[in-house]
BALUM-296633 format. One record per residue: residue in one letter; residue number from 1; x, y, z of N, C-alpha, C in turn. Coordinates in Angstrom, 3 decimals. Example, Ala and Ser with C-alpha at 12.3 -4.5 7.8 and 13.67 -1.06 7.14 Angstrom:
2
r|k|n.xx|n.yy|n.zz|ca.xx|ca.yy|ca.zz|c.xx|c.yy|c.zz
a|1|13.190|-5.690|7.800|12.300|-4.500|7.800|13.200|-3.300|7.800
s|2|12.850|-2.250|7.080|13.670|-1.060|7.140|12.900|0.030|7.870
This chain:
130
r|k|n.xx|n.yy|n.zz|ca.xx|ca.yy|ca.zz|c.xx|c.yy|c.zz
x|1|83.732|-0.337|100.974|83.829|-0.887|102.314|83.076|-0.034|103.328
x|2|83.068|1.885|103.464|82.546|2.191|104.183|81.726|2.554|103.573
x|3|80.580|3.415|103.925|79.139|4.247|103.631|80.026|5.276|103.254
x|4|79.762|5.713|101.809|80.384|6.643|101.554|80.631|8.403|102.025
x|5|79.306|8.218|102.292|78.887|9.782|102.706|79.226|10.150|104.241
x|6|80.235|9.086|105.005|80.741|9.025|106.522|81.405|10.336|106.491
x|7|80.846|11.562|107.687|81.448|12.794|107.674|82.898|12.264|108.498
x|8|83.940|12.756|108.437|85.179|12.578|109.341|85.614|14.374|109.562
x|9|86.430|14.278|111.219|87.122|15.505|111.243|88.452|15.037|111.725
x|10|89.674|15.306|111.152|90.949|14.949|111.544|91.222|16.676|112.222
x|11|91.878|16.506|113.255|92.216|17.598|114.058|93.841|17.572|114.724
x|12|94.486|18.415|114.619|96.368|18.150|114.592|96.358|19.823|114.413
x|13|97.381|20.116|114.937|98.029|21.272|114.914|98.695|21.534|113.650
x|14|99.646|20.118|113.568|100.652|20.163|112.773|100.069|20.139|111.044
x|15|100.068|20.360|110.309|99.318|20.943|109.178|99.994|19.062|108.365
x|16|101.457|18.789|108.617|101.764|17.529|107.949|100.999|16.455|108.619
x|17|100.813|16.265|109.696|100.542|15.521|110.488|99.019|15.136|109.717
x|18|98.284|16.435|109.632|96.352|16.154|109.524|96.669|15.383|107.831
x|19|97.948|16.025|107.239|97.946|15.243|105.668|98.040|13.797|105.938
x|20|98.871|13.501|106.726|99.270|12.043|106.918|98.158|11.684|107.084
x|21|97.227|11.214|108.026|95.923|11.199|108.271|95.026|11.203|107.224
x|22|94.795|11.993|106.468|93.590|13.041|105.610|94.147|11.556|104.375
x|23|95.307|11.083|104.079|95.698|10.721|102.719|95.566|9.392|103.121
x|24|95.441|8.681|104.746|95.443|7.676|104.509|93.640|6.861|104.760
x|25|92.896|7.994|104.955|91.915|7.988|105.246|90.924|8.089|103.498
x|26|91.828|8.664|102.778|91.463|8.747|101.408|91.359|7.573|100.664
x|27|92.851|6.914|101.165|93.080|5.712|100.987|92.049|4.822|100.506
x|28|91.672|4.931|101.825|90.410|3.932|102.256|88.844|3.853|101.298
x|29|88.808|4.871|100.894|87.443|5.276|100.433|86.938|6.140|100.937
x|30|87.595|7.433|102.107|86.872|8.347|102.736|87.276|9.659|102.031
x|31|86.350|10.429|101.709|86.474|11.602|101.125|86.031|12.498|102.147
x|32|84.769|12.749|102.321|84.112|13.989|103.524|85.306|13.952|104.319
x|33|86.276|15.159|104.705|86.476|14.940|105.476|86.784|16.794|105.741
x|34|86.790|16.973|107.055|86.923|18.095|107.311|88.523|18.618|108.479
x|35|89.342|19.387|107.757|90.574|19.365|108.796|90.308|20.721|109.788
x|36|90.901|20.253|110.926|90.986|21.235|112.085|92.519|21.490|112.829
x|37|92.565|22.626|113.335|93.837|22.998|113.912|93.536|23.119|115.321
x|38|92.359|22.791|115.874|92.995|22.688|117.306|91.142|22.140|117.662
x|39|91.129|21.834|119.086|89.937|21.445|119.841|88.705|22.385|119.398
x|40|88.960|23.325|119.718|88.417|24.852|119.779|87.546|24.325|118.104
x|41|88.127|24.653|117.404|87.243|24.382|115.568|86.514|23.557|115.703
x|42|86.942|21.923|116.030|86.430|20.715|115.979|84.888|21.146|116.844
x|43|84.924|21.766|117.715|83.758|21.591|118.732|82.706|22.742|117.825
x|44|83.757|24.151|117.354|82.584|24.849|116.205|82.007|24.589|115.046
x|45|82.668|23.321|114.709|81.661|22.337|113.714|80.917|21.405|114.122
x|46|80.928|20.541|115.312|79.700|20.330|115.611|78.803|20.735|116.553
x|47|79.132|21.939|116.867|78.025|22.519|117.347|77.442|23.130|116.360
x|48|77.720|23.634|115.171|77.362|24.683|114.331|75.850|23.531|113.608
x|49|75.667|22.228|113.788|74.672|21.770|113.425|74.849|21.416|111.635
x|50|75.060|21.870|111.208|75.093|22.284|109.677|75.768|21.125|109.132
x|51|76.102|19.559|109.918|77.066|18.898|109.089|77.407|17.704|110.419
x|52|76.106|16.374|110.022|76.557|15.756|110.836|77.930|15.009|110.933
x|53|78.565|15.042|112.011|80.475|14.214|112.157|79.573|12.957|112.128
x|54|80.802|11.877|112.342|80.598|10.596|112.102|81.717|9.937|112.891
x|55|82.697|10.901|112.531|84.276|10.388|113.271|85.018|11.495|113.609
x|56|85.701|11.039|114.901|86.837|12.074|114.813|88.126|11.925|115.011
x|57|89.337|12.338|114.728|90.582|11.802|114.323|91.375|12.734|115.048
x|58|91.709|12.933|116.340|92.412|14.068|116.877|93.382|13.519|117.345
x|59|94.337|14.761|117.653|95.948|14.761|118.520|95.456|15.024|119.925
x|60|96.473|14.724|120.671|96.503|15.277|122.086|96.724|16.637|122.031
x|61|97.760|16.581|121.759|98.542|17.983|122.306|98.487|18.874|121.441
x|62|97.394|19.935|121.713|97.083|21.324|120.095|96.428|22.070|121.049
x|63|96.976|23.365|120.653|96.829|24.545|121.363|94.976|24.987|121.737
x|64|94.646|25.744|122.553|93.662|26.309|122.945|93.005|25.088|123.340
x|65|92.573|24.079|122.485|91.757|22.549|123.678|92.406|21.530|123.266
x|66|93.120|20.808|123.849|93.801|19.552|123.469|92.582|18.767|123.494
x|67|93.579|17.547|122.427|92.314|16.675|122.305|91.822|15.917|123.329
x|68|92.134|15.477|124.453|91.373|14.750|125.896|90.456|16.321|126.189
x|69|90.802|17.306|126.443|90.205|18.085|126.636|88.319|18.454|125.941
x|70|88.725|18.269|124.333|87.749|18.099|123.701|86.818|16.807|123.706
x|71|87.853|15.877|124.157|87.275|14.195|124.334|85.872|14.710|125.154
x|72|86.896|15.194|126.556|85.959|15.242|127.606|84.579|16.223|127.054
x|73|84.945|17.100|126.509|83.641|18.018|126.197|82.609|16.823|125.531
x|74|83.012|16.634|124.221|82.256|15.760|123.868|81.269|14.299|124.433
x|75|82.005|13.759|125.483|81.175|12.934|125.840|80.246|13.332|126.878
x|76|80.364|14.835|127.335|80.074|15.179|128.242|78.216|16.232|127.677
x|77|78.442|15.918|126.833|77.423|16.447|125.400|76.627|15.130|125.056
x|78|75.186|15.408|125.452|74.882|14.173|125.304|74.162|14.217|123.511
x|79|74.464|15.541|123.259|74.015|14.918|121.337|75.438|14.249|120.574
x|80|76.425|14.377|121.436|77.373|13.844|120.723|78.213|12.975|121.628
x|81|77.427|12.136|122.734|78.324|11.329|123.848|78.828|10.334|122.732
x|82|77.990|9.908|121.758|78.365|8.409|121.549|79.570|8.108|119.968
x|83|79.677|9.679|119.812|80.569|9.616|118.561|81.791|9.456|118.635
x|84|81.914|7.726|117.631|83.592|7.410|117.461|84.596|8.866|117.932
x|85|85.235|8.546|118.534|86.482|9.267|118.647|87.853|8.758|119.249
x|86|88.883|8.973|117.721|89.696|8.451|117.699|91.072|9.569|118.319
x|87|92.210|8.784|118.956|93.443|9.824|119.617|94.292|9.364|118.850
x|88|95.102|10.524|118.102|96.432|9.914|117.724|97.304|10.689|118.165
x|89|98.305|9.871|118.824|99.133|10.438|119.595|100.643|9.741|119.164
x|90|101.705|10.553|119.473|103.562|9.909|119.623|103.501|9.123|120.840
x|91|102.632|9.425|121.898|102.921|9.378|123.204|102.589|7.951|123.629
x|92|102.995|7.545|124.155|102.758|5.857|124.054|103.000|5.645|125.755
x|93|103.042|6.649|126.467|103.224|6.644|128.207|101.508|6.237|128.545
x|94|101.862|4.989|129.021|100.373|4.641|129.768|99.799|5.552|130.153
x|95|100.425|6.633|130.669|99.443|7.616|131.622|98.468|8.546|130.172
x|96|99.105|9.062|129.986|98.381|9.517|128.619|97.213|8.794|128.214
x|97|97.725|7.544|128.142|96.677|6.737|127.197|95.829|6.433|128.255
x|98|95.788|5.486|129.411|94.696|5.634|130.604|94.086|7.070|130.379
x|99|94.106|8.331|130.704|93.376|9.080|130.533|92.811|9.577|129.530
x|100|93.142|9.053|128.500|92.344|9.086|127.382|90.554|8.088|127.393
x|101|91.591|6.580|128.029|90.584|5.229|128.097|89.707|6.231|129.167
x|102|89.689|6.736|130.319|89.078|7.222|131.097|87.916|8.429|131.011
x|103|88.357|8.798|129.825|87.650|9.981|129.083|86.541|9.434|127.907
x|104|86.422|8.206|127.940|85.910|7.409|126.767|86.455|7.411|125.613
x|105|87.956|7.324|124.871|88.098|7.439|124.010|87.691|6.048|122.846
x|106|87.614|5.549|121.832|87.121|5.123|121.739|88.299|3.888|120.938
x|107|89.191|4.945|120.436|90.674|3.656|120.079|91.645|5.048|120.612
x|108|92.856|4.402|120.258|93.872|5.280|120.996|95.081|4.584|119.655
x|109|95.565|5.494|118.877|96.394|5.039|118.226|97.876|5.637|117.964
x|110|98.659|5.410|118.026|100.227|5.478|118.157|100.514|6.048|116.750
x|111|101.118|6.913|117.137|102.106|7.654|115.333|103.214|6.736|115.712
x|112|103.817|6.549|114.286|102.723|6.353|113.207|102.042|5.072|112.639
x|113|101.032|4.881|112.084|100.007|3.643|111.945|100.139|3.376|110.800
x|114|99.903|2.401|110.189|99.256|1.796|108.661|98.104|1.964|108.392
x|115|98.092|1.786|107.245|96.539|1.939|107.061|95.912|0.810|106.766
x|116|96.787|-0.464|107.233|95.738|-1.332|107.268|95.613|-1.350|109.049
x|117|96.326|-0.841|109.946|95.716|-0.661|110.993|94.591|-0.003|111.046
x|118|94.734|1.119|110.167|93.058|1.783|110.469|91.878|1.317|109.903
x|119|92.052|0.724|109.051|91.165|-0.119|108.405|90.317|-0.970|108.769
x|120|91.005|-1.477|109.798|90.714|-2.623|110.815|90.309|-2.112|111.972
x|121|90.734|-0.817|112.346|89.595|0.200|113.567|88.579|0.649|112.777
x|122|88.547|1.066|112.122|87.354|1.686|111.208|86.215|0.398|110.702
x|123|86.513|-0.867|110.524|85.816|-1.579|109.870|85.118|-1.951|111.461
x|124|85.033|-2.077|112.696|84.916|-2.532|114.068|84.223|-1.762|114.290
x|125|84.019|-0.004|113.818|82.729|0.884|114.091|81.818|1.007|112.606
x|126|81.988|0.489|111.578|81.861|0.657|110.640|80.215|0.243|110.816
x|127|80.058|-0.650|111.807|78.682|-1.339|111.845|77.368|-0.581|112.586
x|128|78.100|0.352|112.974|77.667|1.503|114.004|77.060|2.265|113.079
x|129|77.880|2.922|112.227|77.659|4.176|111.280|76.519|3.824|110.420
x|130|75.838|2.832|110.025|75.313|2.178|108.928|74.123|2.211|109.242
């Protein structure tokens, strides 16, 4: 279903949390995938050049750069304005999520999801990546 070789970075503090994620993303047919513990990593892998992303799969709330925080870096980067980036969050308070939409996020998804929900976000950029 996807291009196999799609780099992904799931980013979560919580070490269960990036599994949940990481296994349902496996699910799917995605292997590349690279885990991160906070904003801060995510941004030293793609800046480090060495490994183009494709997607990114972050939390809000993780120490040193939350993920809106990193949102914002990223779109604010114009080698990487236009890369999928996905929020997964508990937090389901409009305000949260408006400032996410405001930051360009690109889906905004609620813990916890199915994986045929993601399937169905992923297949909607899938045409992008290709």
């Amino acid at each position: 279903m996807f291009k196999k070789d799609i780099q992904v970075i799931v980013a979560d503090d919580m070490a269960g949390m990036r599994l949940f994620v990481v296994k349902k993303l496996k699910a799917l047919g995605l292997s590349n995938i690279i885990e991160a513990s906070n904003g801060n990593k995510v941004w030293e892998v793609l800046t480090a050049g060495d490994k183009k992303i494709d997607i990114i799969f972050s939390d809000i709330n993780m120490p040193e750069m939350s993920g809106i925080q990193l949102l914002q870096k990223i779109r604010a980067d114009k080698r990487f304005a236009t890369l999928p980036f996905f929020i997964i969050s508990a937090e389901k308070e409009s305000k949260t999520q408006k400032e996410a939409e405001a930051a360009g996020v690109t889906r905004y998804l609620i813990k916890p999801f199915s994986e045929e929900e993601l399937k169905g976000y992923l297949a909607q950029i899938n045409s992008i990546l290709e």
